[in-house]
C-alpha positions in Angstrom: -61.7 -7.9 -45.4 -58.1 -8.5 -43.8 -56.0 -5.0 -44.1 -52.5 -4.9 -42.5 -51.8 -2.2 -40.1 -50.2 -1.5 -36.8 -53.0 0.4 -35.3 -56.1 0.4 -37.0 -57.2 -1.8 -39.3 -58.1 -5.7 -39.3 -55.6 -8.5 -39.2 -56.3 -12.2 -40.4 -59.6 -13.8 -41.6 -62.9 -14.2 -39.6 -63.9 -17.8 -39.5 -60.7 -19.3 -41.7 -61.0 -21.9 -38.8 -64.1 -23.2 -39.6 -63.6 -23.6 -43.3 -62.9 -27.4 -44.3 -64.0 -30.0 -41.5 -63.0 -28.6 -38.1 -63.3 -31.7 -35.7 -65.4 -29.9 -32.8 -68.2 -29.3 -35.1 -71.0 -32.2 -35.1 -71.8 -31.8 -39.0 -71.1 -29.4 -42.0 -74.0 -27.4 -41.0 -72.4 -26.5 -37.3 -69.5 -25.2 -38.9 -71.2 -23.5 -41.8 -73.1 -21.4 -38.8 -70.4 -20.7 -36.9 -68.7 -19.4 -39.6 -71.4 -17.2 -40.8 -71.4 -15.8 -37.0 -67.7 -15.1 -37.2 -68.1 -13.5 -40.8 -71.1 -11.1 -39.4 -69.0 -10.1 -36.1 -65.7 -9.1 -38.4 -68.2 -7.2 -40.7 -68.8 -4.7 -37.7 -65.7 -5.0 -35.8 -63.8 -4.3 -39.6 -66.0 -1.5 -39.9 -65.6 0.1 -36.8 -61.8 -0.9 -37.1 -61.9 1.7 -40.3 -62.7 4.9 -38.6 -59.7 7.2 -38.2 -58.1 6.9 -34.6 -60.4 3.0 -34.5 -59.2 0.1 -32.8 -56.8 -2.4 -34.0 -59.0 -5.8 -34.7 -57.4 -9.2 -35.0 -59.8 -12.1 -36.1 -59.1 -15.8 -35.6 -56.1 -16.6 -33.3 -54.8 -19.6 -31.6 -55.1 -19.8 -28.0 -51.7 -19.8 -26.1 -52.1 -22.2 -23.9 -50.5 -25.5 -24.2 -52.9 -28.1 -26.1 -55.2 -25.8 -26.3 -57.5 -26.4 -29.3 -59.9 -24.1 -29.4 -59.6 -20.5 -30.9 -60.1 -16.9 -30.2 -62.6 -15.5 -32.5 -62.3 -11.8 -32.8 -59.8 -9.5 -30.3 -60.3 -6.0 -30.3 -57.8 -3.5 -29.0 -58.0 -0.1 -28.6 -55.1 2.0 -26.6 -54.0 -0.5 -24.0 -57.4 -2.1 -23.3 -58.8 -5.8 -25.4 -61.9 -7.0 -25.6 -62.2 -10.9 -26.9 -65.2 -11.7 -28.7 -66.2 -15.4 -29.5 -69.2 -15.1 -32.1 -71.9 -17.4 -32.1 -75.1 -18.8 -34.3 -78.6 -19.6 -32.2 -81.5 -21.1 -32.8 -84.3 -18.3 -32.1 -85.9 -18.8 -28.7 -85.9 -17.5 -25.2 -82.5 -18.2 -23.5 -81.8 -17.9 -20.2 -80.0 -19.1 -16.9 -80.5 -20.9 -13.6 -78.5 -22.2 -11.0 -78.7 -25.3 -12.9 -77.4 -24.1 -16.4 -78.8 -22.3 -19.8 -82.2 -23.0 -21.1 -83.4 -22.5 -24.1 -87.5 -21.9 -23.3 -87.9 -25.6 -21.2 -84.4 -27.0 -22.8 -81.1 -27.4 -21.7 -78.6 -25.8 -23.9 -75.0 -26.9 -22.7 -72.9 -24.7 -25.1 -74.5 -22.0 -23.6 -72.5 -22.8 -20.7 -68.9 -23.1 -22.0 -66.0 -21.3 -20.5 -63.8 -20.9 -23.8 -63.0 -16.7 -23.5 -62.0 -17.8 -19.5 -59.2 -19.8 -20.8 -58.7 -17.1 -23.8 -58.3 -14.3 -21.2 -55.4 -16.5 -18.9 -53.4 -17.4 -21.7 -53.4 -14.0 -23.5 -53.0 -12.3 -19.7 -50.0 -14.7 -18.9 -47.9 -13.9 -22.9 -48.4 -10.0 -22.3 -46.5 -10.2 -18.9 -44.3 -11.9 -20.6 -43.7 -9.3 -23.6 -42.4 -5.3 -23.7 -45.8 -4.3 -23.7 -47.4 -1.1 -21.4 -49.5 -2.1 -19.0 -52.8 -3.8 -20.3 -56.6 -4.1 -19.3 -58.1 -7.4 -20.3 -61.5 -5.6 -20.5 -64.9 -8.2 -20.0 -64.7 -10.9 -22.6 -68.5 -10.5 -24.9 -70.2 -13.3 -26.6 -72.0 -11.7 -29.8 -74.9 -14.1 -30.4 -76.6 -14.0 -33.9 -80.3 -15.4 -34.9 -80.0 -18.5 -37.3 -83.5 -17.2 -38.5 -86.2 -15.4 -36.4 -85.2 -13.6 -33.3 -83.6 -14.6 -29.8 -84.0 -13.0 -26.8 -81.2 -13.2 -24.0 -81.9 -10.7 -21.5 -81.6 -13.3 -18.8 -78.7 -15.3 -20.2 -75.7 -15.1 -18.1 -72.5 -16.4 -19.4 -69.9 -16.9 -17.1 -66.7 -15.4 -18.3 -68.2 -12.9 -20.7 -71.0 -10.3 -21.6 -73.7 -12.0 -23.8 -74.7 -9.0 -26.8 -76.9 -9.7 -29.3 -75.3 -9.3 -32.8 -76.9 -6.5 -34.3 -76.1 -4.6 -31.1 -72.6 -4.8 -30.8 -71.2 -1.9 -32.8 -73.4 -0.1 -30.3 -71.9 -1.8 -27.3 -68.3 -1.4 -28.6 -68.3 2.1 -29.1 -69.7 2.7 -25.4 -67.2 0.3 -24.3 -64.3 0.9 -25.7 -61.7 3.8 -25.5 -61.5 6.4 -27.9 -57.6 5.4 -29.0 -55.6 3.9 -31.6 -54.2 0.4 -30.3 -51.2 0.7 -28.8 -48.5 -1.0 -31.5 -46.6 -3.0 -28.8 -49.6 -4.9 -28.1 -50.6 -5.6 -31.5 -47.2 -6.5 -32.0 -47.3 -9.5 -29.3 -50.8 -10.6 -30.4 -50.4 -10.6 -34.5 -47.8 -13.8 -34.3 -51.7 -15.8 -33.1 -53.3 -14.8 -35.6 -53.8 -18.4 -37.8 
């Protein structure tokens, strides 16, 4: 799955993170999840990465911020715009939000409500003014959300620093989305050194 390219391609390995016994996960089976999310996410960002003239896709990099633990999942870029992508495993249910948070159906689900691709999108903004790279768009971060079994419906789920799209619709989404370019080499070039 990892293919080494300039523009085009896929760089790294989706979910190398989570293998062994990450320490944010509350058991094996959290991290065995979030894995499969990750692995299910690079299997349509690789594919559309293959098309000739597709984006550049880098899977699993480190944050670059400081003592920042947490990683970015997936980053896709495609002439001088990047999309981050943080993948993630659900329970099936109805999720939604209110002024008070997420619900799933009549529960509170505070992971829901995590502002991980906020602190992604400030550190990645802050090393690309710092680099020889063109000018850049930071496009809307998304949160690809996959069924653990069953279905889930999040129509009326509004994450805060990104675009909630359900797994199996986000080739779909991407190719609206995303510019019809190859990425531009500088800016693979500054990002490749965060890939784990």
């Amino acid at each position: 799955m990892v293919t080494r390219a300039a523009s085009g391609g896929s760089v790294g390995r989706a979910g190398g993170s989570l293998e062994g016994a990450p320490a944010w996960a509350s058991s094996g089976g959290a991290s065995a999840a979030g894995r499969s999310g990750e692995l299910r996410t690079a299997a349509a960002l690789d594919e559309l990465a293959s098309r000739p003239g597709g984006p550049t896709v880098l899977h699993d990099l480190r944050i670059p911020i400081r003592g920042f633990r947490a990683n970015i999942d997936h980053v896709v870029i495609a002439g001088t715009t990047i999309i981050l992508i943080d993948s993630k495993v659900w329970r099936p249910g109805f999720y939604w939000t209110g002024r008070r948070g997420t619900w799933r159906g009549f529960d509170r689900v505070e992971h829901a409500d995590r502002r991980t691709l906020d602190a992604a999108r400030t550190g990645l903004g802050a090393l690309l003014r710092n680099q020889r790279v063109p000018p850049t768009t930071i496009a809307r971060s998304i949160l690809a959300i996959w069924p653990s079994h069953g279905r889930l419906f999040t129509a009326l789920y509004r994450p805060t620093d990104a675009r909630a799209v359900p797994g199996p619709r986000l080739s779909r989404v991407l190719a609206r989305t995303l510019p019809r370019e190859s990425a531009h080499p500088a800016i693979v070039a500054a990002l490749r050194p965060l890939v784990r």
